[in-house]
PDB file of N, H, CA, C and O in Angstrom:
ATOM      1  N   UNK A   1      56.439  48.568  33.402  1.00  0.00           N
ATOM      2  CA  UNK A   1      57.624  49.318  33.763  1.00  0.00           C
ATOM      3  C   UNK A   1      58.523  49.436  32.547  1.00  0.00           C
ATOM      4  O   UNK A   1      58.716  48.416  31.885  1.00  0.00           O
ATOM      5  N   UNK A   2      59.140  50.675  32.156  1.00  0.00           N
ATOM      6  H   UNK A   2      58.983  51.503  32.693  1.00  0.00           H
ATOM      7  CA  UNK A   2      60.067  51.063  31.255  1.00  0.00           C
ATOM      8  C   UNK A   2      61.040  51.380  31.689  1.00  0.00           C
ATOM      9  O   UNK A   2      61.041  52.265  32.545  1.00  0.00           O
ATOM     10  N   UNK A   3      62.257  50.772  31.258  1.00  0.00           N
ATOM     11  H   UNK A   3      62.256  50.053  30.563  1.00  0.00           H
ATOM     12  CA  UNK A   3      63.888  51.194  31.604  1.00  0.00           C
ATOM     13  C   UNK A   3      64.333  51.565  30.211  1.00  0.00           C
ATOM     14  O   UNK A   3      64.300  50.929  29.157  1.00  0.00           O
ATOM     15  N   UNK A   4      64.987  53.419  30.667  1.00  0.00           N
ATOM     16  H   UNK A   4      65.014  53.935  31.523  1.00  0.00           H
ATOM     17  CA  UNK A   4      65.564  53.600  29.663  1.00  0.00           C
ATOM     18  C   UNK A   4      66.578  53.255  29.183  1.00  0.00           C
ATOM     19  O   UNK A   4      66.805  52.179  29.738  1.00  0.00           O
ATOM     20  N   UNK A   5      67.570  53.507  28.323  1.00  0.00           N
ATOM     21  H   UNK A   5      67.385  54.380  27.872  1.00  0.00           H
ATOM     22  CA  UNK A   5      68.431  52.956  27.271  1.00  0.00           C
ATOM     23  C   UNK A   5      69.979  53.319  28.425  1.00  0.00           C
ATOM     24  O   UNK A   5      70.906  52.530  28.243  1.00  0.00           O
ATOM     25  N   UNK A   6      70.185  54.278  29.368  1.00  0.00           N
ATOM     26  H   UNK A   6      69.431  54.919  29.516  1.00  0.00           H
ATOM     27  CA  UNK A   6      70.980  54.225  30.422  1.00  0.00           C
ATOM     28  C   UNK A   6      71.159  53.236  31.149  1.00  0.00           C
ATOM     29  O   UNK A   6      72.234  52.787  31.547  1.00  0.00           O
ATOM     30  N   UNK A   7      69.610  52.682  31.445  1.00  0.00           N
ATOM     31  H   UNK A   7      68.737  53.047  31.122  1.00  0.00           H
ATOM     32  CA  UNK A   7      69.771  51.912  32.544  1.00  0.00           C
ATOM     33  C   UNK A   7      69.917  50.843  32.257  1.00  0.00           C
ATOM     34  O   UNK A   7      70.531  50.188  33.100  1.00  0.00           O
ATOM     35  N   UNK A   8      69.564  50.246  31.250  1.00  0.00           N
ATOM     36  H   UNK A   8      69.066  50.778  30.566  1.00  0.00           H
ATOM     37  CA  UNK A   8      69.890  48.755  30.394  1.00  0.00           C
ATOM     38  C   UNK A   8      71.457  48.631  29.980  1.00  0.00           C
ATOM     39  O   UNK A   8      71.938  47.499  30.043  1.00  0.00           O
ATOM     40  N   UNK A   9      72.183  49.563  29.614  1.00  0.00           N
ATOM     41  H   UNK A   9      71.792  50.482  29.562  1.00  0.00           H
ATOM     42  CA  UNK A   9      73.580  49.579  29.289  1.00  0.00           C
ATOM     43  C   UNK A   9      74.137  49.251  30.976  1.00  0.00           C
ATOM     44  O   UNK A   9      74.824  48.259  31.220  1.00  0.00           O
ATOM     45  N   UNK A  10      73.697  50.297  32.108  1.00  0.00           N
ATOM     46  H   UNK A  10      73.139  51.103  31.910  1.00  0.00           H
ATOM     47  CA  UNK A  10      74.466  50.311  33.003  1.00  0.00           C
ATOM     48  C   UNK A  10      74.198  48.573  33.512  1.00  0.00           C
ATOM     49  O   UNK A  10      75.247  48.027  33.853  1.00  0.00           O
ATOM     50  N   UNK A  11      73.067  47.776  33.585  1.00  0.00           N
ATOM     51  H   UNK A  11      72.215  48.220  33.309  1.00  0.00           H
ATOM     52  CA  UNK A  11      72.462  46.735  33.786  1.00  0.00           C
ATOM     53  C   UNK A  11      73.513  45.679  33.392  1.00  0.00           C
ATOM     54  O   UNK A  11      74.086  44.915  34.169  1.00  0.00           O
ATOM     55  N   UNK A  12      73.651  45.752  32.228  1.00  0.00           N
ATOM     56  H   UNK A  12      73.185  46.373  31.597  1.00  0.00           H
ATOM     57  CA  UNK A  12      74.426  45.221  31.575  1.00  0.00           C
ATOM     58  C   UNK A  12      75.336  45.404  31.906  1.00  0.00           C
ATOM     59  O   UNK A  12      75.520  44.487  32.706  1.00  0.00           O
ATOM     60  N   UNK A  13      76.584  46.265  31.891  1.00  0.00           N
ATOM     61  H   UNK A  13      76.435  47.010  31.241  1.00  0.00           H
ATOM     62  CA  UNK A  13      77.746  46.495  32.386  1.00  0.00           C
ATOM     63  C   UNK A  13      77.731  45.700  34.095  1.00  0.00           C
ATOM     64  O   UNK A  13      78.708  45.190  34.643  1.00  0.00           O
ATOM     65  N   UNK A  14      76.867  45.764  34.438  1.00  0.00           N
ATOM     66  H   UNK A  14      76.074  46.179  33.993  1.00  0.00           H
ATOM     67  CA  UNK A  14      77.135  45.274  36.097  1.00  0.00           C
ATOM     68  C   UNK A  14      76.778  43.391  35.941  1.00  0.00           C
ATOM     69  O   UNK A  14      77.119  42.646  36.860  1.00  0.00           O
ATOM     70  N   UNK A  15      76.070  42.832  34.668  1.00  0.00           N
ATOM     71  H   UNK A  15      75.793  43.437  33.922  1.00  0.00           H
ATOM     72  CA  UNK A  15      75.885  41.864  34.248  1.00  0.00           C
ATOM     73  C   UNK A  15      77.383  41.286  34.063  1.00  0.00           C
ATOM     74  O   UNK A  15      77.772  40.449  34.878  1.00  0.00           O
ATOM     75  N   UNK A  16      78.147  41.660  33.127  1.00  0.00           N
ATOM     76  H   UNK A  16      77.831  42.339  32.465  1.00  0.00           H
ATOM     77  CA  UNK A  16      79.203  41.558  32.327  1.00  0.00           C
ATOM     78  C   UNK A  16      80.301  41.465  33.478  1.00  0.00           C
ATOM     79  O   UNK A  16      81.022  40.468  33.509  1.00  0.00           O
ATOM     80  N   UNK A  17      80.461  42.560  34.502  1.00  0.00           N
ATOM     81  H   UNK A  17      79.876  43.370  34.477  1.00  0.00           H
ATOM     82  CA  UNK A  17      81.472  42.957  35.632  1.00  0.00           C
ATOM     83  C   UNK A  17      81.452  41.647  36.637  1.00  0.00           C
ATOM     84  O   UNK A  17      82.434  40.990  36.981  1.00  0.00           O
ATOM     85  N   UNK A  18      79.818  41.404  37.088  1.00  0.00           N
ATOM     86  H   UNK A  18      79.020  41.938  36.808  1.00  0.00           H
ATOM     87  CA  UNK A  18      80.109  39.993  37.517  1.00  0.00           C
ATOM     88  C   UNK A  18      80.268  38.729  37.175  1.00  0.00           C
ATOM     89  O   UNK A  18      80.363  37.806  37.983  1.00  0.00           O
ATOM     90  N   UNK A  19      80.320  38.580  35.441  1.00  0.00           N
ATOM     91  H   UNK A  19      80.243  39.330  34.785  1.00  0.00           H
ATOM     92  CA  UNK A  19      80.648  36.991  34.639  1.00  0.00           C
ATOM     93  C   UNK A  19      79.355  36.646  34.458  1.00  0.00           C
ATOM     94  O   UNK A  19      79.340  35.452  34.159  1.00  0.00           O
ATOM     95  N   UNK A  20      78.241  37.100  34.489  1.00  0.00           N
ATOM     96  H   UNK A  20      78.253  38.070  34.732  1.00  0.00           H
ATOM     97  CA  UNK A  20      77.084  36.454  34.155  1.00  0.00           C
ATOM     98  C   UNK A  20      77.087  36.672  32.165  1.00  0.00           C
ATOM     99  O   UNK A  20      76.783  35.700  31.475  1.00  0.00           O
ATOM    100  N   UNK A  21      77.380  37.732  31.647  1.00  0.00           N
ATOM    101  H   UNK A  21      77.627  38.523  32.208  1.00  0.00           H
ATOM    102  CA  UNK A  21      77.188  37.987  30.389  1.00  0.00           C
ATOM    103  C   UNK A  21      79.059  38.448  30.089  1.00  0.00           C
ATOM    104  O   UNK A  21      79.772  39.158  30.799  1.00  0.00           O
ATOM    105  N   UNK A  22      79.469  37.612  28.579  1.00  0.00           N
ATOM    106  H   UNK A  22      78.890  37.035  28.002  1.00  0.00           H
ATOM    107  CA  UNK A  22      80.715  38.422  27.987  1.00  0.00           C
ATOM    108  C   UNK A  22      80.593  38.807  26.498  1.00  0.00           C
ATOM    109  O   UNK A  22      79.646  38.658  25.724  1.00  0.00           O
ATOM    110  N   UNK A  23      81.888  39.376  26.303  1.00  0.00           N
ATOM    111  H   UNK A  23      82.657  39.497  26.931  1.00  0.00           H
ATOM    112  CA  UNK A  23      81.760  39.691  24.796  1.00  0.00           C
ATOM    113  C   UNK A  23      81.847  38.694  23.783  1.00  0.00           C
ATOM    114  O   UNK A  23      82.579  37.709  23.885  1.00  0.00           O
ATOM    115  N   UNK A  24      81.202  38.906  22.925  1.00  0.00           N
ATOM    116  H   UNK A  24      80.608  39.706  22.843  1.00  0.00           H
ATOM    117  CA  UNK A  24      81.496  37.787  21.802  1.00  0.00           C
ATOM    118  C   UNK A  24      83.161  38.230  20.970  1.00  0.00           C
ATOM    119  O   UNK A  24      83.423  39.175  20.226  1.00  0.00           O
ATOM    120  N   UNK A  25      83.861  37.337  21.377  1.00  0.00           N
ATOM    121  H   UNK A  25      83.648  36.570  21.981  1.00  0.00           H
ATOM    122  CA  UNK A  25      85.576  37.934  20.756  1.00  0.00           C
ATOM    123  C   UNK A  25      85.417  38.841  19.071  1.00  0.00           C
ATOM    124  O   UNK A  25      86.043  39.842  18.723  1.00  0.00           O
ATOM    125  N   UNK A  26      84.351  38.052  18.266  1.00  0.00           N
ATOM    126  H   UNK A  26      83.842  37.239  18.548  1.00  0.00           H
ATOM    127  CA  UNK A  26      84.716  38.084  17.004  1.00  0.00           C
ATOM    128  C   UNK A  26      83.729  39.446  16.623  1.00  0.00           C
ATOM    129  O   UNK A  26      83.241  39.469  15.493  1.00  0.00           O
ATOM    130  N   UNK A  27      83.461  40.486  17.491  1.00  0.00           N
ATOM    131  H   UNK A  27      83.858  40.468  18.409  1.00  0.00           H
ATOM    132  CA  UNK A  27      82.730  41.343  17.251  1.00  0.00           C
ATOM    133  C   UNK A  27      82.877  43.068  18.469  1.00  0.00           C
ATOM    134  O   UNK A  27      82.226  44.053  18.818  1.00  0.00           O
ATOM    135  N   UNK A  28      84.082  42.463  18.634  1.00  0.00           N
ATOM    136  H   UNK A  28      84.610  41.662  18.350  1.00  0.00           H
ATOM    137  CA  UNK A  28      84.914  43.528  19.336  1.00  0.00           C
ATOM    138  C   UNK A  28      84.143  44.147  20.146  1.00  0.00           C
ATOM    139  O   UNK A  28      84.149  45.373  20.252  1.00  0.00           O
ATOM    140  N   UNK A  29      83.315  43.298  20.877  1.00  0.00           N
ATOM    141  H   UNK A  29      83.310  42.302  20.791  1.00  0.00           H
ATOM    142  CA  UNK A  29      82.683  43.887  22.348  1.00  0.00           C
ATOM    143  C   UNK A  29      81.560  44.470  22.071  1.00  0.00           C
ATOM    144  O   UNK A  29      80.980  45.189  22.884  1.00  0.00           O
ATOM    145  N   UNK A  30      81.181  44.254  21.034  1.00  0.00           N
ATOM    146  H   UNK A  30      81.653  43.670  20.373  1.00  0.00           H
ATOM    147  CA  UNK A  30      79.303  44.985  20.584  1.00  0.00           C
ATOM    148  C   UNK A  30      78.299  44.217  20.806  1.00  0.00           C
ATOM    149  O   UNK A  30      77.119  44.560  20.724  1.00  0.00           O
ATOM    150  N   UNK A  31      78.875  42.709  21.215  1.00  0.00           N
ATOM    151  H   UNK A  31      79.833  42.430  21.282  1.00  0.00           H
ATOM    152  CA  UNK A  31      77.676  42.320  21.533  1.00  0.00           C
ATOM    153  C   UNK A  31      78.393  41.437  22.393  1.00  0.00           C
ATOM    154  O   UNK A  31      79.568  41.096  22.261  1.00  0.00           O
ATOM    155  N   UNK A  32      77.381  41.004  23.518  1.00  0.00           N
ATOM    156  H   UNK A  32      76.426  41.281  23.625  1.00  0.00           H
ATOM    157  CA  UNK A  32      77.325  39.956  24.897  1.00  0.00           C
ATOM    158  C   UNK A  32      76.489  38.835  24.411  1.00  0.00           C
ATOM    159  O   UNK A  32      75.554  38.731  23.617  1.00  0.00           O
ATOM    160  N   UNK A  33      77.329  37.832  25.364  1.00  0.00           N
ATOM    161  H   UNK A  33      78.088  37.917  26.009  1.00  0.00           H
ATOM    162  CA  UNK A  33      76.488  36.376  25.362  1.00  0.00           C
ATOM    163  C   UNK A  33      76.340  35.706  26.755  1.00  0.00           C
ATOM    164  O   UNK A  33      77.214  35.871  27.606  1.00  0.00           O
ATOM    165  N   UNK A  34      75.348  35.027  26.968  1.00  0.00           N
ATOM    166  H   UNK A  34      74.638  34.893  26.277  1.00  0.00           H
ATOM    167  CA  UNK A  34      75.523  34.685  28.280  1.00  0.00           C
ATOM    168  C   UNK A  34      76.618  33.415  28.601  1.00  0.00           C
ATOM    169  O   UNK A  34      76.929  32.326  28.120  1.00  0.00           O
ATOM    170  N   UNK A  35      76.949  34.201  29.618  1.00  0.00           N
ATOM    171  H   UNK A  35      76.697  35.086  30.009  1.00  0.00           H
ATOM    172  CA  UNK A  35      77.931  32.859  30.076  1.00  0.00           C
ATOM    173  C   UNK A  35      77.622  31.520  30.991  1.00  0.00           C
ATOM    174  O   UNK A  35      76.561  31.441  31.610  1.00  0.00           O
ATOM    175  N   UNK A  36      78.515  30.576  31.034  1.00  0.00           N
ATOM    176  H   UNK A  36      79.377  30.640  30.531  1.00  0.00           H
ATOM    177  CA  UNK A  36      77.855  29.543  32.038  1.00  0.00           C
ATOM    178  C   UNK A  36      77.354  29.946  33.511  1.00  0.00           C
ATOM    179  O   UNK A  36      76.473  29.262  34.034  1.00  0.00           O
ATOM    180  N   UNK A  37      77.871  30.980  34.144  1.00  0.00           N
ATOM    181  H   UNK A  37      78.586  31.535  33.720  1.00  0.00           H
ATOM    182  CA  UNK A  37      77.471  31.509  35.052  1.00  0.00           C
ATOM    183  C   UNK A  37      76.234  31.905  34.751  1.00  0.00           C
ATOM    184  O   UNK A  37      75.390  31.416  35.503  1.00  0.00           O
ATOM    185  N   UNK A  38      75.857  32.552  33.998  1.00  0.00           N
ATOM    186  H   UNK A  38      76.542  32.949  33.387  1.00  0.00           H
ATOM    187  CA  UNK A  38      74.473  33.239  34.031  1.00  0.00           C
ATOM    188  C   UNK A  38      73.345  32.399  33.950  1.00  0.00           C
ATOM    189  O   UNK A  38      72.308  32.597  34.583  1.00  0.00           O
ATOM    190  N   UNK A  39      73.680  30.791  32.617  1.00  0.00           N
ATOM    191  H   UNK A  39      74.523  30.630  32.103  1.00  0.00           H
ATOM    192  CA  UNK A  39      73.197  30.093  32.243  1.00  0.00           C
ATOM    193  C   UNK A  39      72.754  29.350  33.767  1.00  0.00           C
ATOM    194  O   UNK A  39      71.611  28.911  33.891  1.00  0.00           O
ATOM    195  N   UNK A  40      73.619  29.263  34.749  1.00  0.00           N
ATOM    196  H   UNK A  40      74.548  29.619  34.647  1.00  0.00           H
ATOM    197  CA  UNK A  40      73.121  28.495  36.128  1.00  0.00           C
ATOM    198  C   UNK A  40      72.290  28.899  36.710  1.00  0.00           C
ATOM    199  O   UNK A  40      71.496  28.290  37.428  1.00  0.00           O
ATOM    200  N   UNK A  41      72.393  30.555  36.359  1.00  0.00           N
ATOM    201  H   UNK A  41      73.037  31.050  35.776  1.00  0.00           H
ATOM    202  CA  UNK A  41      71.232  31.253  37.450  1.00  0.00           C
ATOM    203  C   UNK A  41      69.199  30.757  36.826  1.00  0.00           C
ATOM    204  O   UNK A  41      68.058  31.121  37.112  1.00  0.00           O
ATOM    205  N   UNK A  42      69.933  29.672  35.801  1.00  0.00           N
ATOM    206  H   UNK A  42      70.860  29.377  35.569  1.00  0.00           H
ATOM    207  CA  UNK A  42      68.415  29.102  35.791  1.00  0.00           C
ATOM    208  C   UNK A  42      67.895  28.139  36.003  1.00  0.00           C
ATOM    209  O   UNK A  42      66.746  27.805  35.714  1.00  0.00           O
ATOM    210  N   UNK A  43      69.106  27.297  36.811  1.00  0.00           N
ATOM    211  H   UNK A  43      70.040  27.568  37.046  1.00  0.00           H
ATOM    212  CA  UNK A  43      69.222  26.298  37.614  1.00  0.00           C
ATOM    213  C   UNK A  43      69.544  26.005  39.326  1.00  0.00           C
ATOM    214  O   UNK A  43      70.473  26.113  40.127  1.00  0.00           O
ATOM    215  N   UNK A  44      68.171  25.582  39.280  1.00  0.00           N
ATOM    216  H   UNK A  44      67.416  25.495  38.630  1.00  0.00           H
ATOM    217  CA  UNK A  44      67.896  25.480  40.981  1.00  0.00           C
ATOM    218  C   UNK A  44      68.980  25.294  41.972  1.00  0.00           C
ATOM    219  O   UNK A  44      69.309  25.837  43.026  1.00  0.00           O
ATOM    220  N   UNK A  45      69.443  24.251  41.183  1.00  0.00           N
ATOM    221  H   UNK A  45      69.176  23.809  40.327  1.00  0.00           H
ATOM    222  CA  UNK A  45      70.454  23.791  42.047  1.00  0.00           C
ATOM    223  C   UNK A  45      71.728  24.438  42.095  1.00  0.00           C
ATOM    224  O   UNK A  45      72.297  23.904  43.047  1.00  0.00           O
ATOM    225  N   UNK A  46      72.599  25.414  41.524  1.00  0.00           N
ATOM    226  H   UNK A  46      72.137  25.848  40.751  1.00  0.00           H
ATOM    227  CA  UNK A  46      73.219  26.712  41.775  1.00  0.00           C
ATOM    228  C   UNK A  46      72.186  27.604  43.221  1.00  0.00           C
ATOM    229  O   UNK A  46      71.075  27.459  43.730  1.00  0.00           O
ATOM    230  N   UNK A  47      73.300  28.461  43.385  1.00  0.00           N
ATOM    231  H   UNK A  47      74.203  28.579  42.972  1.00  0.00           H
ATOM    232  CA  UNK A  47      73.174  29.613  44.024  1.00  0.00           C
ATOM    233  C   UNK A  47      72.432  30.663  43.781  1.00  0.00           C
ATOM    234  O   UNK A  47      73.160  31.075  42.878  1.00  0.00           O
ATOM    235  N   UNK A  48      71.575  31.464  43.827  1.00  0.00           N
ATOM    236  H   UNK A  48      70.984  31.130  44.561  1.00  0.00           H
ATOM    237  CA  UNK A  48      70.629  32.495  42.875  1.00  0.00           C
ATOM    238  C   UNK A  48      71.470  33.648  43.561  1.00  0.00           C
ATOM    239  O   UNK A  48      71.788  33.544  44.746  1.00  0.00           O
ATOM    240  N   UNK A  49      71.886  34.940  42.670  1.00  0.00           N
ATOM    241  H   UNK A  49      71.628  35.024  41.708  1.00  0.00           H
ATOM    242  CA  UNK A  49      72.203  35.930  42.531  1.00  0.00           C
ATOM    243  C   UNK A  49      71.488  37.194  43.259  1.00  0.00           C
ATOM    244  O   UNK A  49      71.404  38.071  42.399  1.00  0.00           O
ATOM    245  N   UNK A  50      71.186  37.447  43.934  1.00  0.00           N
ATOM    246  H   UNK A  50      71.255  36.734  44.632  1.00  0.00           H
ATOM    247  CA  UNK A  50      70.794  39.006  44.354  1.00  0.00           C
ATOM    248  C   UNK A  50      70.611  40.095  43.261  1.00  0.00           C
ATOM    249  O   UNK A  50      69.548  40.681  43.058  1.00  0.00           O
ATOM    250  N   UNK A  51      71.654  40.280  42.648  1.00  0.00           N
ATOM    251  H   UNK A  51      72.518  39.804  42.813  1.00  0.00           H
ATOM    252  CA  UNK A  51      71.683  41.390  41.538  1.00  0.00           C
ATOM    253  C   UNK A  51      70.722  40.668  40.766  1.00  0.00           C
ATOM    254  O   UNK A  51      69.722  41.329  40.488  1.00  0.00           O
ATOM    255  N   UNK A  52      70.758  39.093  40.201  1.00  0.00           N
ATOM    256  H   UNK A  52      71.570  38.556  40.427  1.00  0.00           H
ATOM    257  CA  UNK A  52      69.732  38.868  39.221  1.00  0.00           C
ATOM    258  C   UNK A  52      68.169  38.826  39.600  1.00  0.00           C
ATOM    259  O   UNK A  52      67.229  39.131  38.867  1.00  0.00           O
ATOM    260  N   UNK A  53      68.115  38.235  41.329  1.00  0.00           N
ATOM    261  H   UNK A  53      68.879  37.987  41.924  1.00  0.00           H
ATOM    262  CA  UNK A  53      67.098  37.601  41.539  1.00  0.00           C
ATOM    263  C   UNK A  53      66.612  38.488  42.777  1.00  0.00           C
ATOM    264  O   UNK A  53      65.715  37.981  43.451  1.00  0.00           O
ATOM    265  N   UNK A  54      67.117  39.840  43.197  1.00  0.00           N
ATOM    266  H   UNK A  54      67.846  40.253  42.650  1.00  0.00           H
ATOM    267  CA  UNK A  54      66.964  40.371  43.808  1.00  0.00           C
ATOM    268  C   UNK A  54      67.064  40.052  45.461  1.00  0.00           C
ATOM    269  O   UNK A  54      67.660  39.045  45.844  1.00  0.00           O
ATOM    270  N   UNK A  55      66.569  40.789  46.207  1.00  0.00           N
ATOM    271  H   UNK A  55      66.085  41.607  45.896  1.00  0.00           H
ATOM    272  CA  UNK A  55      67.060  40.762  48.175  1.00  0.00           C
ATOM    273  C   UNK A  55      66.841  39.032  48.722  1.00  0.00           C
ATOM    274  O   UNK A  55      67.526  38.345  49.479  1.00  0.00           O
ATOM    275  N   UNK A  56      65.704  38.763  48.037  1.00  0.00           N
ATOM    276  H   UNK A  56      65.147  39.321  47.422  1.00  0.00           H
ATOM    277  CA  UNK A  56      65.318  37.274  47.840  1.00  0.00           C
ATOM    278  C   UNK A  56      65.871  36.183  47.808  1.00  0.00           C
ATOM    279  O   UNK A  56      65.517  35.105  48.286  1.00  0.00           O
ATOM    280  N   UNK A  57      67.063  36.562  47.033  1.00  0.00           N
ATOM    281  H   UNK A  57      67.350  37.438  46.645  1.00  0.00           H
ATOM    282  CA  UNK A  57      67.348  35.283  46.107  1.00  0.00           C
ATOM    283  C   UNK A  57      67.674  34.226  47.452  1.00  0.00           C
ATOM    284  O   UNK A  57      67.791  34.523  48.641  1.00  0.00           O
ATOM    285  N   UNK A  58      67.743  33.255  46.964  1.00  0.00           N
ATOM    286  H   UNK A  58      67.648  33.013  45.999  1.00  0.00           H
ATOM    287  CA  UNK A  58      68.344  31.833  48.254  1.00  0.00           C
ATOM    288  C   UNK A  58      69.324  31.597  47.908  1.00  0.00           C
ATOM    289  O   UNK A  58      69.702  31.396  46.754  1.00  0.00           O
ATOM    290  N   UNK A  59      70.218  31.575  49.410  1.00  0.00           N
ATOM    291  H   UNK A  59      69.911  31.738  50.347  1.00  0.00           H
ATOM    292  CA  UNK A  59      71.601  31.448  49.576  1.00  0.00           C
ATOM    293  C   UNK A  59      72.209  29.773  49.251  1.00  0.00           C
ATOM    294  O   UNK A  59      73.409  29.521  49.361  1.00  0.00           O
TER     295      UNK A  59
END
C-alpha cells in the first residue's frame, strides 16, 4: 500500500492535533517528535488509540 504525500501530511496533522507527535521548538515547526503520549501507545499497559491502532484498539 502507497500513501501519497497529502495523506501523510494530513496523518500527521491529525497525529500532532491529538498530542501524539509535536514540533521541535528550535526548528519552527518543520519537524515533529514524538511525544510521551505517542511513546505510550507502545505500551500495553496505556490505553491504545483508535486513530493509531484502528476500530480494534482495547479500551
Amino acid at each position: 500500500m502507497h500513501a501519497g504525500q497529502p495523506a501523510i501530511v494530513e496523518q500527521c496533522e491529525e497525529l500532532r492535533l491529538q498530542g501524539f507527535l509535536a514540533p521541535i521548538p528550535a526548528f519552527a515547526g518543520a519537524y515533529l517528535r514524538i511525544t510521551e503520549t505517542g511513546h505510550q501507545q507502545l505500551n500495553p499497559e496505556f490505553p491504545q488509540s483508535p486513530f493509531v491502532w484502528g476500530p480494534g484498539a482495547q479500551k
